[in-house]
N, C-alpha and C positions, 0 to 999 in steps of 0.2 A: 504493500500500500504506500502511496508514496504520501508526502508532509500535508500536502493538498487535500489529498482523502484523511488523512488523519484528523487536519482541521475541521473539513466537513461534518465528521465523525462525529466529534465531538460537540459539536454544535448544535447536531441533533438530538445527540443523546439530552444535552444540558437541556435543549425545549423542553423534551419529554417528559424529563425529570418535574421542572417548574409546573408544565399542565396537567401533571399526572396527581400534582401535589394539590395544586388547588380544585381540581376535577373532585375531589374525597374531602380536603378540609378546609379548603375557603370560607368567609373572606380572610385574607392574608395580608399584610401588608408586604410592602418589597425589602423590607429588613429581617421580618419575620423568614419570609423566604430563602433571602441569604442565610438565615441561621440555621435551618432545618437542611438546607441542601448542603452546605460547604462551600456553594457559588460565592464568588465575589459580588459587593452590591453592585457594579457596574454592569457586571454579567446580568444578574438579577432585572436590574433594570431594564435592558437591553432586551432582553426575551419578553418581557413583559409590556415593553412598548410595540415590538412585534404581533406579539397574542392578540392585543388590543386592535391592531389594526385587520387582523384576520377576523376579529369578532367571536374566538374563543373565550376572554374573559372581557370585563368590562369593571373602571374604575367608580367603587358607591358609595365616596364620601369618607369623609376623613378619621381615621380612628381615634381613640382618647390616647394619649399621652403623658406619660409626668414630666416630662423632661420643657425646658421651653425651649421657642421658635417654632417652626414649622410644624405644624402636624401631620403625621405618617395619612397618607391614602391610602383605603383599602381598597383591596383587588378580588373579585371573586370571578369565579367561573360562571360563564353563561348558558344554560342549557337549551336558550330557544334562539342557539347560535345554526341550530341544523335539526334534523328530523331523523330519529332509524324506523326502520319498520320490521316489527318480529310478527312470524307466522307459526299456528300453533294448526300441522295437520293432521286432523284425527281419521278414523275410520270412517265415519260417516257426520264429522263434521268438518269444517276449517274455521280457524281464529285469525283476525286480519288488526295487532296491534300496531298505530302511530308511536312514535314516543319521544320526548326529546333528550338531549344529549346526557342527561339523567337518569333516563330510563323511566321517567313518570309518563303512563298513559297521557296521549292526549287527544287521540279519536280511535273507536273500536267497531269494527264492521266484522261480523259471522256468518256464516251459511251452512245446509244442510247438504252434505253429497249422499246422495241415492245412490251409487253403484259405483266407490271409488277404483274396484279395479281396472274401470276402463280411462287410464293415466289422462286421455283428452279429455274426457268428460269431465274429469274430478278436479282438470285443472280449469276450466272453463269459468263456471263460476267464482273460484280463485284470484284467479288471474283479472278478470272485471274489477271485481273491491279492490287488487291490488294498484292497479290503473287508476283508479279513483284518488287511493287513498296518494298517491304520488303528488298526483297532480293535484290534490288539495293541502300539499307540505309544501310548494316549491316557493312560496313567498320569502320562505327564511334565506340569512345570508349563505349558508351552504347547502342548502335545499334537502335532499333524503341522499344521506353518507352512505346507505346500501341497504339490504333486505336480509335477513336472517330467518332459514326452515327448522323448524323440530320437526320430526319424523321418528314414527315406531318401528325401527328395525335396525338392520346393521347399516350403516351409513359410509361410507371412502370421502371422509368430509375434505383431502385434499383434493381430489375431483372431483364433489361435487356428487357423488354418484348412487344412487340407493339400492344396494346389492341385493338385499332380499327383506322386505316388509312382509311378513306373513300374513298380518291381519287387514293387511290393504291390499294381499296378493300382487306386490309388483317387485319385480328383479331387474337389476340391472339397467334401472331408466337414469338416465342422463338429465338429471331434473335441474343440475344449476346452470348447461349448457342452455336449454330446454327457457329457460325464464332470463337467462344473459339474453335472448336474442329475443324475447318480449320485452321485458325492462328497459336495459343496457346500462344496467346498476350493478355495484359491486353487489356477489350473492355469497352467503356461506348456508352452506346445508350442511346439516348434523343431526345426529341421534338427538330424539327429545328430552330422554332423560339427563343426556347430555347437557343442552341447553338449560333446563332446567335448575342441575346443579350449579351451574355458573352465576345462573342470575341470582339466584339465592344467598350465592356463597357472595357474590359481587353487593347487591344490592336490595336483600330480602335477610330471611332468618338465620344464614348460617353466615351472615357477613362479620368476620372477624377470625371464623371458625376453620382453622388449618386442614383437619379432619373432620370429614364428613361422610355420609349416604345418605342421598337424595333417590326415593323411591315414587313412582308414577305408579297408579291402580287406574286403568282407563280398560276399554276391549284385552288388553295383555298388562303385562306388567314391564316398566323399563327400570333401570338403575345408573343413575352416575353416580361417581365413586371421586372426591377429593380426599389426596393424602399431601401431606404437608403443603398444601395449598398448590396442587399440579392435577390438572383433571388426567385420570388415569385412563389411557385409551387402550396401550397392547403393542404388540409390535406390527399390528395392520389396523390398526383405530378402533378395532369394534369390540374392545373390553366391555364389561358392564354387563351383557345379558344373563344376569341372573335368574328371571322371570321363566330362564329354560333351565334352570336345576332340576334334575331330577330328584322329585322326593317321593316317586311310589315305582319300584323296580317295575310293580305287570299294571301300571296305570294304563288311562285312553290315550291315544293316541291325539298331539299336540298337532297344531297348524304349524308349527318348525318340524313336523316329521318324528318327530323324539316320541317317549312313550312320558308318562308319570312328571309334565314341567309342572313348576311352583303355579304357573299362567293359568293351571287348569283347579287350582285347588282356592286361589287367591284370587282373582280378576272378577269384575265387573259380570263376565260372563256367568265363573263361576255361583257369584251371588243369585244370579236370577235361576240358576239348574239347580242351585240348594233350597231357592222357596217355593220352588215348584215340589220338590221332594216333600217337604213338610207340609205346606198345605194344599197341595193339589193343582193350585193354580199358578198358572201362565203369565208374568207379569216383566215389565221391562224393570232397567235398574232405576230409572229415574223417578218409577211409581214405587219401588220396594223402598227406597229412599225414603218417601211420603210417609209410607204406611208405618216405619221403623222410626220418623218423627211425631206418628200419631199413638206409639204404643204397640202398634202388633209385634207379639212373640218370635212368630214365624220371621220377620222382618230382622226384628234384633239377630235373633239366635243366627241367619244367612250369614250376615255381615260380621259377627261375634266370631263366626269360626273362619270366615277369610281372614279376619283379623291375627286368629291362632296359627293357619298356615303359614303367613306369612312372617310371623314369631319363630316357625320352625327354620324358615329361611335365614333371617336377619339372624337368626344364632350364627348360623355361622359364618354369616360376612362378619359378625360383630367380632369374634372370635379369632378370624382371619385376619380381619384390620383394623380393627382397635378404634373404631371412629367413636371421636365426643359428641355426637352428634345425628339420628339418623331422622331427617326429614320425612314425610308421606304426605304426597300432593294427588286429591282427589277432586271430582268436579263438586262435591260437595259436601261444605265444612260438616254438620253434623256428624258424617262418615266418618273424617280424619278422627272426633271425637272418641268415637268407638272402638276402631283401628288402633290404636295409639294407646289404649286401654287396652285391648286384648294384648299387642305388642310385647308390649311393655312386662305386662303377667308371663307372655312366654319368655321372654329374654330374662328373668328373674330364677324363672326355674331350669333352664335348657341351655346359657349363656356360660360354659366355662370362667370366663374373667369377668364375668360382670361384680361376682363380691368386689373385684378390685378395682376396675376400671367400668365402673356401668356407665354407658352413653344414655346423653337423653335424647326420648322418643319424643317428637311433635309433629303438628300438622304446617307446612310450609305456609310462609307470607302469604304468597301471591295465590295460592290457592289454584282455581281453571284458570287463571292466566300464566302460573309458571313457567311452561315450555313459550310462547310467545314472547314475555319480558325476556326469558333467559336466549333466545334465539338473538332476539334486537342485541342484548349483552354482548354477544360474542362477536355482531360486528363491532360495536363500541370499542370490544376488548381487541379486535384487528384494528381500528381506526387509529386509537393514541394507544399503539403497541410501543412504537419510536422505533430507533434502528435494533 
């Protein structure tokens, strides 16, 4: 590298430093800044009259002082400097979040897909609200910095590529290629659970939290996995699918082809095949939901023992990895209530380390919008990566 790239270097890394600072703990003054970074005030300055003029931060008035003369300005980050947009794609719906450079909602458009294994169809009405939603970001001074997918399955999030969704039945579609040449916006596609733990761990309930498990209960189950603060992928990206553990040697046979997955004992699905066992009848998740906020047995008792199975699971991630921490993000909060109770009772009895190290069980922040915040996150977190 020659003196010239070295300067460059440096230069960039020092911005990053400074925007990445006030991005998390603004407002700041530009002494303050120098003190936390090691930057010289000149440097300090100097980036920060930069920023200003990019319209990443903006200066809000003067801070108090003891000292006289001059009073320090404060600097804060501006988050309606620009627009992300995160997408939460489920089986038979799509979530279409605005958000600004914060990550706070600030417009949300959803739809129902009828039949997502047919890829044009499912992107059809997608792709509309996404178009929409663009074009009603673009007044800001950086307009929409890229689009962020969660997706239920194995995901090649450096191509962009979704190798195999079982419960969306699609392989090998080329989805960030596919929406590059609709949009023409930066895209990252990833595993949901994926996304999910980012944004939580970035800017929901696990934010501070080194170790983590962040679990999804939708149609299947997903897992992302933070340890010392590095989402754990694998040596081809697609760590995490716990939700295919086997936990019954001669179980049914799973939509991943496997026999006896946690998916089949734990999931959404499963809830609605366990109330049909007990009381006879035929009921979606979203009315077992109702009936398990109005009292019925049968409703609790479903949910109670998805709750249990997936206590048999989380033993032994917990056991495996030791997280302070294991989130459970459902479409709704009552559920996490229940779940997180049952959880919790099996990881008490079933948890090797838990006498010593027991993590706590709760229901994520963001709740049904998890994977969508966490998606936007992950461009955020590519945008002010720095070099």
């Amino acid at each position: 590298m020659t003196i010239t790239g070295d300067q460059a270097y440096i230069k960039n890394l020092n911005r990053s430093i400074v925007l990445n600072l006030l991005r998390f703990h603004s407002p700041l003054t530009r002494v303050e800044i120098a003190r936390r970074t090691g930057l010289t005030k000149a440097t300090v300055s100097s980036i920060v009259d930069q920023l200003i003029k990019e319209a990443y931060v903006l200066e809000v008035g003067q801070a108090p002082s003891k000292g006289v003369g001059r009073k320090p300005v404060s600097i804060r980050f501006n988050p309606d400097a620009g627009r992300v947009i995160g997408v939460d794609l489920g089986v038979d719906y799509y979530r279409v979040l605005v958000l600004d450079l914060s990550a706070s909602v600030v417009q949300h458009y959803e739809g129902t897909l009828h039949d997502a294994s047919r890829v044009d169809e499912a992107m059809e009405p997608m792709l509309r609200d996404l178009k929409r939603a663009v074009a009603q970001s673009g007044s800001t001074r950086l307009g929409v910095i890229g689009v962020g997918i969660g997706i239920p399955g194995l995901v090649d999030a450096k191509r962009g590529v979704v190798l195999n969704a079982p419960n969306l039945r699609w392989r090998d579609v080329p989805l960030r290629a596919m929406l590059d040449e609709a949009l023409g916006l930066p895209i990252v596609i990833d595993n949901e659970a994926n996304a999910g733990a980012i944004g939580e761990q970035l800017y929901g309930a696990g934010k501070g939290v080194a170790n983590m498990v962040y679990l999804s209960l939708a149609r299947g189950i997903g897992t992302g996995i933070i340890l010392n603060n590095q989402l754990i992928r694998g040596e081809s990206g697609v760590a995490g699918e716990f939700g295919h553990m086997t936990i019954d040697l001669n179980g049914p046979t799973c939509s991943c082809g496997n026999r006896g997955c946690l998916e089949l004992y734990a999931s959404e699905k499963a809830v609605v095949n366990r109330y049909l066992e007990l009381s006879g009848e035929s009921h979606a998740f979203v009315d077992i939901v109702r009936r398990m906020d109005a009292g019925d047995p049968y409703a609790v008792d479903a949910i109670r023992l998805a709750g249990q199975h997936l206590g048999i699971g989380l033993a032994s991630l917990a056991n495996g990895l030791n997280p302070a921490l294991i989130l459970i993000s459902t479409r709704f909060q009552s559920v996490n209530h229940l779940l997180t109770e049952s959880i919790s009772a099996v990881l008490r009895e079933r948890s090797f380390i838990h006498p010593y190290s027991p993590p706590r069980v709760q229901g994520s922040a963001f709740g049904p919008l998890s994977c969508a915040i966490g998606a936007a996150s992950l461009v955020l977190q590519s945008h002010f990566s720095g070099p």
